[in-house]
C-alpha positions in Angstrom: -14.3 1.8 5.6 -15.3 -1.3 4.1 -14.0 -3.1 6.8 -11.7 -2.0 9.9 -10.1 -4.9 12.2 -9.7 -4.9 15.8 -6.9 -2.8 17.4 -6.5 -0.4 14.1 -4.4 2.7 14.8 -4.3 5.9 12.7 -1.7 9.0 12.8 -3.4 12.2 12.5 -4.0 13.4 9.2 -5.5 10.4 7.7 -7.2 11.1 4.1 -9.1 9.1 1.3 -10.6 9.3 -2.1 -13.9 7.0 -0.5 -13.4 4.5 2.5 -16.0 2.0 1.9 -13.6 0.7 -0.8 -10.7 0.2 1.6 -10.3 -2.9 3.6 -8.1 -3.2 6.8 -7.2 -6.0 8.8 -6.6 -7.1 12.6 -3.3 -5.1 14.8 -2.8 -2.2 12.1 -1.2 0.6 13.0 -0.5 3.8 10.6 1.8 6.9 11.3 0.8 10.9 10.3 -0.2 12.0 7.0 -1.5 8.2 5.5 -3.2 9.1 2.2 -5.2 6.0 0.2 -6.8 7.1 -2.9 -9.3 4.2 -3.4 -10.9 4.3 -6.4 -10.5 1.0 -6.4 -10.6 -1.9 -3.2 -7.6 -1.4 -1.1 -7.0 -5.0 0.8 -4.5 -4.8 3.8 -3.2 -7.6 5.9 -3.1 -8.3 9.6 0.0 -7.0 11.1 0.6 -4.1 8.9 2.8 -1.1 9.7 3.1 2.3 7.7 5.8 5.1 8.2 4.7 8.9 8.2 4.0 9.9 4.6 2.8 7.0 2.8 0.9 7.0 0.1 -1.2 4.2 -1.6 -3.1 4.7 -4.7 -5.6 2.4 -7.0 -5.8 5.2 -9.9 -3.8 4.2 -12.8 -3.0 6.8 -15.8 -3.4 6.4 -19.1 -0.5 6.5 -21.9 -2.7 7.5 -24.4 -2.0 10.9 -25.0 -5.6 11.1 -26.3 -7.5 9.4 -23.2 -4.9 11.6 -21.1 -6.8 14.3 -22.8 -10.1 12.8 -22.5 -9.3 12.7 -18.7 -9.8 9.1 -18.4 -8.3 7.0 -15.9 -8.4 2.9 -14.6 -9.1 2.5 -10.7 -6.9 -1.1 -10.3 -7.1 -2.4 -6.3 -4.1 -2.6 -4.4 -3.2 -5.6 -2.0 -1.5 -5.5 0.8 -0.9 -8.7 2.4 0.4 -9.7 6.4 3.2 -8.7 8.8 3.7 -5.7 6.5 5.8 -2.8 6.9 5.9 0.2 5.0 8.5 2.6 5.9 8.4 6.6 5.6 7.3 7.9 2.7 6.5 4.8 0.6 4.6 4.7 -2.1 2.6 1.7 -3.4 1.1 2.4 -7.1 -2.3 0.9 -8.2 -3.0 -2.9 -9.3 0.4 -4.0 -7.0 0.2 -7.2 -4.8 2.6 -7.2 -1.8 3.1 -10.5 -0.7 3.2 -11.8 3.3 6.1 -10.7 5.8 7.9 -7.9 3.7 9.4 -4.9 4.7 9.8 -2.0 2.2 12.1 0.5 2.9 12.0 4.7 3.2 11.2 6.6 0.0 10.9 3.3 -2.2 8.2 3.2 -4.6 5.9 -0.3 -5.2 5.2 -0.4 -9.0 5.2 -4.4 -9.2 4.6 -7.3 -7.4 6.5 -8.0 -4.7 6.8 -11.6 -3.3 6.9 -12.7 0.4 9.4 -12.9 2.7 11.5 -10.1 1.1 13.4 -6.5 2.3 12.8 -4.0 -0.9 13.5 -0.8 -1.3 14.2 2.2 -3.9 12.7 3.9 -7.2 11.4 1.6 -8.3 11.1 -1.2 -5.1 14.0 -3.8 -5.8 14.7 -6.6 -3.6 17.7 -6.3 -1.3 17.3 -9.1 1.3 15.5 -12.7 2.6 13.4 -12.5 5.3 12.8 -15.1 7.5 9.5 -15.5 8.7 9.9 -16.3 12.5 6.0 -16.3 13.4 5.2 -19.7 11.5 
């Protein structure tokens, strides 16, 4: 890891692409069968939860049918950013910013921004609800 805060928690069946690229802050905490393919930096937050099952990844395909061919892929970082939780099965594609204090629900699938203070969820992550920030 590139860096790992204090108090980190894993789930068994942990797996990644390098590790030194991934970045992990203070009080995380990570169910079974987290997979971070970090081609590029991961950054994640203080604070952050992850359901079973998710999946967060910095490798970005081409539509080029020609560079598809060719192979060729872009790494683009992911960032993650505090008091986050990711729910079951929740995927977070590559060069997406979650903001502060958001909650992403089961099964929904990050392929944007998404601002703080916010309930998302769905194909692709929409925003459902406020959320009030009740730590400061």
């Amino acid at each position: 890891m590139g860096a790992l805060g204090d108090q980190a928690v894993f789930g068994t069946s942990f797996s990644c692409l390098n590790g030194p690229n991934i970045y992990i802050g203070h009080h995380f905490l990570a169910a079974s069968g987290l997979t971070i393919e970090d081609a590029g930096d991961v950054h994640i937050g203080d604070y952050v939860t992850m359901g079973p099952s998710c999946l967060i990844t910095t490798i970005a395909h081409p539509r080029s049918t020609r560079q598809r061919r060719q192979r060729l892929a872009q790494a683009k970082g992911v960032e993650i950013g505090n008091d986050v939780c990711l729910g079951a099965g929740v995927t977070v594609l590559a060069g997406v910013k979650i903001g502060d204090n958001v909650v992403v629900e089961a099964g929904a699938v990050v392929a944007q921004d998404l601002p703080a203070n916010g309930v998302f969820a769905g194909i692709p992550a929409r925003k459902i609800a406020d959320l009030a920030n009740d730590c400061g």
